[in-house]
N, C-alpha and C positions, 0 to 999 in steps of 0.2 A: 678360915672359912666359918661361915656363923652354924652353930649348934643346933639351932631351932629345925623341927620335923621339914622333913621334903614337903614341898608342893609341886606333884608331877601335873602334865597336862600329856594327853595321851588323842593322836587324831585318827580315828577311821571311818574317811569321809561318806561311803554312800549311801548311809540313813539308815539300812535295813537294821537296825543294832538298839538293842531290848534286853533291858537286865535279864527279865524272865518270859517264858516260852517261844528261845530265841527260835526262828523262822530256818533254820537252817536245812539247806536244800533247794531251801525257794527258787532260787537262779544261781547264776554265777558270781554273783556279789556275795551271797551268802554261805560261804564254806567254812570251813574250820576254824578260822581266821576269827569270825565274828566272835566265837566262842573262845580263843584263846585270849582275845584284848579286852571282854569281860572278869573273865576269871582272872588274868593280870590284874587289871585296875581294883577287883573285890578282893584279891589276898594283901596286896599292897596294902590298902587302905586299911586292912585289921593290924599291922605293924605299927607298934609307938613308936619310929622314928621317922610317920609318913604322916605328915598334917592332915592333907587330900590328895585327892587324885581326882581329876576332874576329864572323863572322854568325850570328845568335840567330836558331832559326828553333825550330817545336814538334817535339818529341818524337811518334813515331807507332809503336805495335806493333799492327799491323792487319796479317792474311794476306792482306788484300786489295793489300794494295802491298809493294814489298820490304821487305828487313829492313836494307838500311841505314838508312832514314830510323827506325831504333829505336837508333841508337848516340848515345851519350850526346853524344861530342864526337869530331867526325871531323876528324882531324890535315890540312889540306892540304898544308902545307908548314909550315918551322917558324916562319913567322911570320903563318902563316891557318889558322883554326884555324872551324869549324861548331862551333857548342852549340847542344844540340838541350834544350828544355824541356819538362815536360809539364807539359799545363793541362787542363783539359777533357774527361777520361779518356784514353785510349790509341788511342781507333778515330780514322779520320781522318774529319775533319770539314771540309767547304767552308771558306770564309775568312766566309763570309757569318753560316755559324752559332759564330765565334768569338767573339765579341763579349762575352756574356756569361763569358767566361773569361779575357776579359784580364785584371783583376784577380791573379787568381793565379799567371797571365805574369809578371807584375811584379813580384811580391813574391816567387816564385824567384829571377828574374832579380838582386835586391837582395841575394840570399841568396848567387849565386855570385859575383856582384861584391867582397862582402864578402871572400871568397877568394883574389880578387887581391891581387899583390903592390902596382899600383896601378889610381887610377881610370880609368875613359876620359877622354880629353880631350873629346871628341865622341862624340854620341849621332847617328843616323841610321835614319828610318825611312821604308819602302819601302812604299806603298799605305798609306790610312786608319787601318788596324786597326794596321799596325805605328806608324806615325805616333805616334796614341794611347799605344801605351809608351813607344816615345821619349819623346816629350812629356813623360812624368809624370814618367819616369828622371832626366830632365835639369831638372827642378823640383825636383825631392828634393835631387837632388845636385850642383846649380850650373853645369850642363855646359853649354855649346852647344848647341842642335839645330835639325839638319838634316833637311830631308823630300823626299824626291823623289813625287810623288804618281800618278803614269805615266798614270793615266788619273783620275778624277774625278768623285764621286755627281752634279755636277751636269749634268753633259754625259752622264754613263749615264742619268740620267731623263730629259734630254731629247730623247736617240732611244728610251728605249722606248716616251714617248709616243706619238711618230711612230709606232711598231709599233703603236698602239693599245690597252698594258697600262696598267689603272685604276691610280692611288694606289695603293692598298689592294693590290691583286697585287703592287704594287713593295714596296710597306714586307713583307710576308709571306714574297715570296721573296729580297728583296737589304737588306731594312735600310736602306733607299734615304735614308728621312728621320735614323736613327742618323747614316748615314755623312757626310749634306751637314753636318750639327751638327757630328760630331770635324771636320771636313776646314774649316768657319767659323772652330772652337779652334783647329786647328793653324796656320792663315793670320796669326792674333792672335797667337801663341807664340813661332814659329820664329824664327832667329837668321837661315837660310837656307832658302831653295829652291834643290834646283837642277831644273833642268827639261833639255830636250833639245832643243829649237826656240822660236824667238820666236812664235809661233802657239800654242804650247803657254798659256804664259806670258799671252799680250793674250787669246783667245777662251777656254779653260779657265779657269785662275785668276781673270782679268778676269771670270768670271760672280759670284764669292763679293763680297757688298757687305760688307768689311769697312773697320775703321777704321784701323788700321795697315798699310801693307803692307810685308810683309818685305822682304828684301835676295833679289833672283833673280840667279841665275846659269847661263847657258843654258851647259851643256859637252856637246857633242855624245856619245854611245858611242863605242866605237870596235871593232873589228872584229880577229880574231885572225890576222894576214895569214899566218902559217907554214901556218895549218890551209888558209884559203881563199886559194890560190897559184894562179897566173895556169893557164888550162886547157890551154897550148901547155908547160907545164911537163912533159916526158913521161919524163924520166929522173929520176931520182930514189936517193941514198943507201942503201945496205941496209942493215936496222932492220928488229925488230918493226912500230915503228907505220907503216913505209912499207909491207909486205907488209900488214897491215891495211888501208892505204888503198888498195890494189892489187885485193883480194878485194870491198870495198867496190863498187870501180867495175865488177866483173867481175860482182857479185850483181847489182847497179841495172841495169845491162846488159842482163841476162838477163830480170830481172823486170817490167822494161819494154816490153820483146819480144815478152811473151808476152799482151798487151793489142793488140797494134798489127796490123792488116794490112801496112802499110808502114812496120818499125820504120827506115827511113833516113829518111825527112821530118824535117824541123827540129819543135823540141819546144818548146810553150807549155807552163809550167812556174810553177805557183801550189802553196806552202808554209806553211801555217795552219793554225789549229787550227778544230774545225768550232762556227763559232759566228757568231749571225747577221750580226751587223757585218762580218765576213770578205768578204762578199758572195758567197759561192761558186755563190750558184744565178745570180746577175747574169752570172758571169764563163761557166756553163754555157751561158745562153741565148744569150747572146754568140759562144761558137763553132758553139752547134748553128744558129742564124740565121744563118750567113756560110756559105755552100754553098762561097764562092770560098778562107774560109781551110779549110776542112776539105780541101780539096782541094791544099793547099801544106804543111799540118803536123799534127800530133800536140799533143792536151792531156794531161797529168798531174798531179793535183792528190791532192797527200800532205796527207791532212785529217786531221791528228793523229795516234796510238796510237787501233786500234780491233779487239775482239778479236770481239763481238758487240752489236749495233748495240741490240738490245731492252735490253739490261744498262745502259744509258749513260742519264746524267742528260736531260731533257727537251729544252735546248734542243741539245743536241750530236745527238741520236735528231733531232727534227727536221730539223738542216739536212743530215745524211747522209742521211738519208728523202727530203730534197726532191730532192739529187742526184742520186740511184739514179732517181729517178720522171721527173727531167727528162733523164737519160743514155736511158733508153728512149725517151720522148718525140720525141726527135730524132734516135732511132736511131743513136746516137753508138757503136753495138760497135765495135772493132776499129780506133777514132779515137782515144778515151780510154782512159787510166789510171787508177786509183783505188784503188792498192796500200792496205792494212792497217799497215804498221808501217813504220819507218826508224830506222835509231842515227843520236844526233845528229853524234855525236865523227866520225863515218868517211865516213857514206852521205852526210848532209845536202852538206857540201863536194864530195863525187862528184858527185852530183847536178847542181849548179850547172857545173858543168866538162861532165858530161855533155851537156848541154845547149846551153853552150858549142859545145863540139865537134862539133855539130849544126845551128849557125850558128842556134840559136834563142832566145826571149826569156821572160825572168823579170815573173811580174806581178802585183802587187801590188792586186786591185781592192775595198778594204775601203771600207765607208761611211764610215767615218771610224777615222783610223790616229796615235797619239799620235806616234810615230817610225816605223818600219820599220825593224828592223835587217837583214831578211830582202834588202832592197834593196841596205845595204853589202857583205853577203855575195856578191849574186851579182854586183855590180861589182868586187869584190877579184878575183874569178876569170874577169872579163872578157867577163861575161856583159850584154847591154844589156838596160833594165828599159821595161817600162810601168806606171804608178803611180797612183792617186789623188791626186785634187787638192786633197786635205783632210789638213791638219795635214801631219806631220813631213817626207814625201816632198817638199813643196814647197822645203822647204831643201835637200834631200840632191840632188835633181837639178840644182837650181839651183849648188850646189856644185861635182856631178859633171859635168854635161851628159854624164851617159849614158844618157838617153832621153825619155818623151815622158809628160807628163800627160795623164792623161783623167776625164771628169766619172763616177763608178763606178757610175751611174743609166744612164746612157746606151749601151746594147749595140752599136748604130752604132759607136759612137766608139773603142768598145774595140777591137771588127773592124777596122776603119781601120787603128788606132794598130799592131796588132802584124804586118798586111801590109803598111803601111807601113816596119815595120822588116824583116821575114823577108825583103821582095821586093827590096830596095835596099840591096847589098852594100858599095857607098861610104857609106852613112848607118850599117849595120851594126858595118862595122870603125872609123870615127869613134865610136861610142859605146859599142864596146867600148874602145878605146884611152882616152880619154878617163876610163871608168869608173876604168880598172888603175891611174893615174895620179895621178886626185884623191883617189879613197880613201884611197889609202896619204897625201897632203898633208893631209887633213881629219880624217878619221875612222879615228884609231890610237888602242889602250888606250895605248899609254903616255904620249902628246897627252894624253889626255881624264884621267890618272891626274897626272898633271901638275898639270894646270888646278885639278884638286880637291883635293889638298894644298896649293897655293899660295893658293887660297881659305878654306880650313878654317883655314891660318892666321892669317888675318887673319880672319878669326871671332871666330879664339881672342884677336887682340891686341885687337881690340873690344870683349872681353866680360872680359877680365882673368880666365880664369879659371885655379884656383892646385891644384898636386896636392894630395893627399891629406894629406900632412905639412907642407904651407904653412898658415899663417893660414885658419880657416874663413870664408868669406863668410857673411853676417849672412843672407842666404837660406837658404843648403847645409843645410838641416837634416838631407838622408839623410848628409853627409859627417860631422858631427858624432855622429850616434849609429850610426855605423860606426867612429866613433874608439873608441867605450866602450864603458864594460865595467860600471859600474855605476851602477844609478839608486835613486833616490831619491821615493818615489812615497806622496802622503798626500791623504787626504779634506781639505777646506778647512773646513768649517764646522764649529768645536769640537775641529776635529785641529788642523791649521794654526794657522787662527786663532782668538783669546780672548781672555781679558783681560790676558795676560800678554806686553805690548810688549817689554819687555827680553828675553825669553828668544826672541820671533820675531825680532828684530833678530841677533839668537847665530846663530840658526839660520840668517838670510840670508847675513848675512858670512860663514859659513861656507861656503855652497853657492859663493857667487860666489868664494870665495878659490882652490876647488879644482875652479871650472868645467870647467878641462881635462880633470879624472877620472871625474867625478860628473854625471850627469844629474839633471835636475829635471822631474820632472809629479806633474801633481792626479789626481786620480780623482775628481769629484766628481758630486751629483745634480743640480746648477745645468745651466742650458745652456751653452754657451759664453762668449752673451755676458755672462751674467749673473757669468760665473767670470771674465772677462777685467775686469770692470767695476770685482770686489770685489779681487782682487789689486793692480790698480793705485791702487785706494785707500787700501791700503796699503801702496806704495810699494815691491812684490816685483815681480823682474824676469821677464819673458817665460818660462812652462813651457816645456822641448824638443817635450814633450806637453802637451796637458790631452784625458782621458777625460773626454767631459761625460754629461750627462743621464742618470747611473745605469750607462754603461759603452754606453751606444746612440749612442752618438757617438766621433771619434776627431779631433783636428786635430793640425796638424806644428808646431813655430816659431812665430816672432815674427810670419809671414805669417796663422797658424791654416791653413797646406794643410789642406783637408778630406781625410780618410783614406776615397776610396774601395774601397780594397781592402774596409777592415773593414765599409764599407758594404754592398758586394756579398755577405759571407761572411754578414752576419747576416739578410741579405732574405729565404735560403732559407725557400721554405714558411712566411712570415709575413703574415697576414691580419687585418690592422689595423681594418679599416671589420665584419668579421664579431665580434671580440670585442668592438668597441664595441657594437654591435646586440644579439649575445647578455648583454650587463652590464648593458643597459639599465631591466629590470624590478626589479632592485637598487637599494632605496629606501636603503640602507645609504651605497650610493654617489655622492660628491658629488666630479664631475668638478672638477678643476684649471684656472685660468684659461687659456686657449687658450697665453699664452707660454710655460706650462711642459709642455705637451703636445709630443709631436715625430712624428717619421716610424716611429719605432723603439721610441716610448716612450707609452704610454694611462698615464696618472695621475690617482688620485682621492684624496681626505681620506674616511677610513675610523676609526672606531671599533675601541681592538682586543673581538675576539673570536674564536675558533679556530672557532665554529660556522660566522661568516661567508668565511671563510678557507676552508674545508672545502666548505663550497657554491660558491663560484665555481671551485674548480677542478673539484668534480664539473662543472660543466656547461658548462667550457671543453673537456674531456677528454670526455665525451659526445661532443662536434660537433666530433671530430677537430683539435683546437687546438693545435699545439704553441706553447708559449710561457714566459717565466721568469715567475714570480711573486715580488716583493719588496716587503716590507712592513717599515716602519722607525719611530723614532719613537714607537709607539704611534699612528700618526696618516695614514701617506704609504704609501698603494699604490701600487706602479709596475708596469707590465706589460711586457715585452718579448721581443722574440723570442725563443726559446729558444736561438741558440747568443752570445744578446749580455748582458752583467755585467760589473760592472768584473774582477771576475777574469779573465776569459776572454778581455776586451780588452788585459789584461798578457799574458796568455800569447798571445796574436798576436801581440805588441810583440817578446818574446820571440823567435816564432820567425822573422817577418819579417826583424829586422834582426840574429837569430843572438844575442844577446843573453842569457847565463845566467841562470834564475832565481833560482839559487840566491845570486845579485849583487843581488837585487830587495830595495830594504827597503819594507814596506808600512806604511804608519799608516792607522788609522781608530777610529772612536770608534763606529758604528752599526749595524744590522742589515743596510742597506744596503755596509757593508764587510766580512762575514762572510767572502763565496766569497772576495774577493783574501786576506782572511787568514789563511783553511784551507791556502792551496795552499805548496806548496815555497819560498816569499819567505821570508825573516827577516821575522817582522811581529812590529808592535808594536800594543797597545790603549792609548792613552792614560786617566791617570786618571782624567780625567771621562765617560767612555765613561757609555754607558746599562745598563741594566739587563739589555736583552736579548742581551750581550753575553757577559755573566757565564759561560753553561755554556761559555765556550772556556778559562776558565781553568785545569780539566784537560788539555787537550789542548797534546800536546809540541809544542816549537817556536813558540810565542807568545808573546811577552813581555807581560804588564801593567806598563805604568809605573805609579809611583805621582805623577808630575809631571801635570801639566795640560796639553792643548795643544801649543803650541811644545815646552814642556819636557821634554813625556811623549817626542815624536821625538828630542831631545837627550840622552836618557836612555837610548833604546833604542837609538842608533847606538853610545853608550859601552857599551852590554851586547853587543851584538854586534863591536864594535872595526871598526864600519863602515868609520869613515872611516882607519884604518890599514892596513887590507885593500886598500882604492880606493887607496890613496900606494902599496900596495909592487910593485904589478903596473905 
């Protein structure tokens, strides 16, 4: 394995992601999450055996959110670096409704990758949707990958059952059933998990019945001990950022105060975003039922960024609704807090200190909680917690011993739990001290930054994989047609192949002689497998590509990766089952046996005649149809989406993998190769081309051989001085 520093590439697609004054709370995109794969990629990067680390997140120019999340590539430091992507237009969009845009995620992404000086060593992606690109990235291009998956479609459908939301509401609003299917594929895929608790791991992951199961690796977060410093810390260096955290504490102070009849009582103190799992109204009814803690302390619960409560998506409007209805309820004035906004960088760490220095306690009461990092925070600054007894908290306290689990159903228990800790100043200062202590031993980025490059490693020794200028792996297809520069690209039936063995033989040994320079693919109307069947029958090696079914298809390598990008780009507005219905009455038309039928592609054997040609497009274009019509042979109607052809499938090839057309050489012999022959490719028509081919032979820039075949391509590579072009670059 080569010695040279990692280059990680790290994905968390849905924008909202900001080295500094990250947004967290803002919605449902924005949770912990966002904060834990900045501070990853920023510890990572200060490691001398990590070149860079580079976080792929989407591109967003919406007035609705700042205008950093519209910079292309925001510099962290010199060796962390944000790229920002656009996919899916420019407004910002949930992560939920990403889906349909990954495609184009990827085949950017492929596009800047190729601009590096090298590849990544490792792929990593953060929640499903990014998963999904990784995943593909690292299929293409031989890498590793890693997934961290924080939370899980199969455990979010299994409480919002509980909530009593139908199937049908879940897949409408979250994709529910998309995401268990990528999150099945990526458990299949991955090289690594890493997870963040052994609970994660056995009741999360443990739900997906898969057949292989990856390699896990539980490395706990780790927590930024300079920002969150113990609360008795009271002097302090002079500096900007220490008069910032001075202002901090002095705002939070004030703003707190002005909620409180008795802002000296010790402070119950809950930090989330407003969303139902959170439990906020649980953790509400809990203090307004305890007449005995109301009467010993103050609540404050900072429920994310909220500027007006009717503008906010449904379920974040709900559970601030339910707050506000239940703070009256139990006539909570002048007990609670429930400020509007906080900075994360300054306030958040106040806060926790403030807190502290009020001898009061941090709580945690979600119904279910993948980690908490909210918990290491306020044990860095010596704050003691009450937690949930589900998922992550159960390791951190167990770690910490700085506080007390409780069932997050149960309002008693919670009551209990935090005047048990408020009222008993020996139990108090033991789990403050306690917290200050193991934190710092368990849960530090540069621990947990550690862990993860010395795993990554052994990934990497695992899976042998080799940079960009090493030997291709017999996989890598995206590394190989990232190497080139020029292709070679011919219809198979009557272009390729004929009668003329000797001169295909020429033409093989030639491709293979100068594989290193030269790409190879078909364009043919066959399917794949039908094109994979007849090549190996004659004894020609694996296409880089083969365009099948008229250009309605697209596979990678020796593997055939199916080409979903090209999938996804030609779907738009194609309506398969309505042109078959409307063709129906079409006695002219005699469907093709179901094998040579596809997803993308209606084929009939047809009669020529222009009258009949002129009639089905009138009455595809009548009923709003967009579609290709291609007619070949004298004999072979094809139908297909309108943005799919073999032309159009080069020119995506093109510009996916950055690839000049002007390096394209094309052969074809039929009506079916027209569009790839028209376009900017050196093309050639071989001699025994058909008939209908003939009025191209005005037209500049095409070659007619006068060879057959094999010979006619061997003929037009020497017209063009193809293959001396390919050697001299």
């Amino acid at each position: 394995m080569s010695q040279e520093p990692l280059y990680i590439q790290m994905f968390s697609l849905h924008g909202l992601v900001r080295a500094a004054n990250m947004e967290l709370g803002r919605n449902a995109d924005t949770g912990g999450q966002v904060k834990y794969v900045i501070e990853l990629c920023d510890q990572l990067s200060r490691r001398t055996d990590v070149a860079r680390v580079d976080l792929f997140t989407r591109l967003i120019r919406d007035k609705s959110v700042s205008e950093d999340y519209a910079q292309p590539v925001e510099v962290v430091s010199g060796k962390f670096r944000i790229v920002r992507i656009q996919c899916g237009g420019r407004k910002y969009l949930r992560k939920e409704r990403l889906w349909p845009h990954l495609e184009e995620f990827i085949d950017k992404t492929i596009k800047f990758i190729k601009r590096q000086e090298r590849l990544p060593d490792i792929f990593h992606g953060h929640y499903a949707d990014a998963g999904y690109v990784a995943m593909q990235l690292a299929r293409l291009l031989g890498c590793p990958f890693v997934f961290t998956g924080h939370s899980l479609g199969m455990d979010k459908r299994r409480r919002l059952q509980q909530d009593g939301m139908s199937d049908a509401e879940m897949i409408k609003r979250f994709k529910i059933d998309l995401r268990i299917r990528v999150e099945a594929e990526i458990l299949k895929c991955a090289d690594l998990i890493v997870a963040s608790t052994r609970q994660e791991v056995n009741d999360q992951y443990g739900a997906y019945k898969h057949g292989r199961l990856p390699k896990f690796k539980v490395i706990p977060p780790g927590i930024d001990i300079e920002r969150f410093y113990p609360f008795y810390h009271d002097t302090l260096a002079e500096g900007e950022n220490d008069e910032q955290a001075r202002y901090a504490q002095a705002y939070l102070i004030k703003e707190l105060d002005r909620f409180f009849a008795h802002p000296d009582r010790p402070l119950v103190l809950s930090l989330c975003r407003p969303d139902k799992r959170k439990n906020i109204s649980g953790l509400v009814k809990a203090f307004g039922e305890d007449l005995e803690l109301q009467a010993m302390a103050n609540l404050a619960i900072f429920a994310g960024l909220r500027k007006d409560i009717d503008q906010m998506a449904e379920n974040e409007r709900d559970v601030l609704t339910r707050m506000l209805l239940l703070l009256d309820k139990y006539d909570l004035y002048g007990k609670m807090a429930i400020p509007k906004r906080h900075d994360f960088e300054y306030e958040v760490p106040a806060l926790y200190r403030i807190t502290a220095e009020k001898r009061g306690v941090f709580i945690n009461p979600a119904l279910t909680e993948p980690f908490g990092l909210t918990l290491l925070e306020a044990a860095a600054t010596g704050l003691p917690v009450v937690a949930t007894e589900d998922g992550g908290p159960i390791d951190i306290i167990q770690n910490c011993e700085n506080g007390i689990l409780v069932d997050p159903t149960d309002t008693r228990a919670i009551g209990s739990a935090l005047k048990r800790i408020i009222s008993d100043t020996h139990l108090w200062n033991t789990y403050s001290r306690q917290g200050l202590l193991n934190v710092r031993e368990h849960y530090t980025w540069r621990s947990h930054a550690a862990s993860y490059a010395a795993v990554v490693k052994k990934v990497l020794a695992d899976t042998n994989a080799k940079p960009l200028k090493a030997a291709v792996p017999k996989d890598a297809i995206g590394r190989r047609l990232m190497a080139l520069s020029y292709f070679l690209i011919t219809d198979i039936d009557n272009t390729l192949l004929g009668d003329d063995n000797e001169k295909l033989a020429e033409l093989v040994g030639l491709l293979d002689s100068h594989r290193g320079r030269i790409g190879f693919a078909v364009a043919t109307g066959r399917t794949k497998k039908s094109a994979v069947e007849i090549l190996d029958a004659h004894g020609i090696r694996s296409p880089d590509v083969i365009i099948s079914s008229v250009g309605a298809e697209i596979y990678y390598g020796p593997q055939c990766q199916y080409g979903q990008g090209w999938h996804t780009h030609i779907a738009y507005r194609w309506q398969r089952e309505k042109i078959v219905d409307l063709l129906k009455s079409f006695d002219f038309l005699v469907p093709q046996p179901d094998d040579t039928q596809r997803e993308f592609k209606i084929s009939y054997d047809m009669a020529p005649d222009k009258d009949r040609l002129a009639r089905i497009h009138d009455r595809l274009l009548r009923n709003g149809c967009r579609y290709q019509l291609i007619y070949s042979h004298d004999r072979y109607l094809d139908i297909l989406p309108y943005r799919a052809s073999k032309g159009k499938a080069i020119r995506y090839l093109s510009y996916k993998w950055e690839l000049p057309l002007r390096n394209f050489l094309v052969c074809g012999d039929s009506g079916n190769d027209e569009e790839m022959l028209k376009g900017p490719a050196m093309a050639v028509v071989v001699g025994n081309h058909s008939p209908e081919l003939a009025h191209l032979q005005k037209k500049r820039g095409i070659y007619f051989a006068t060879s057959f075949c094999a010979g006619g391509i061997l003929e037009g590579m020497r017209h063009y001085r193809f293959l001396e072009n390919a050697l001299r670059e």
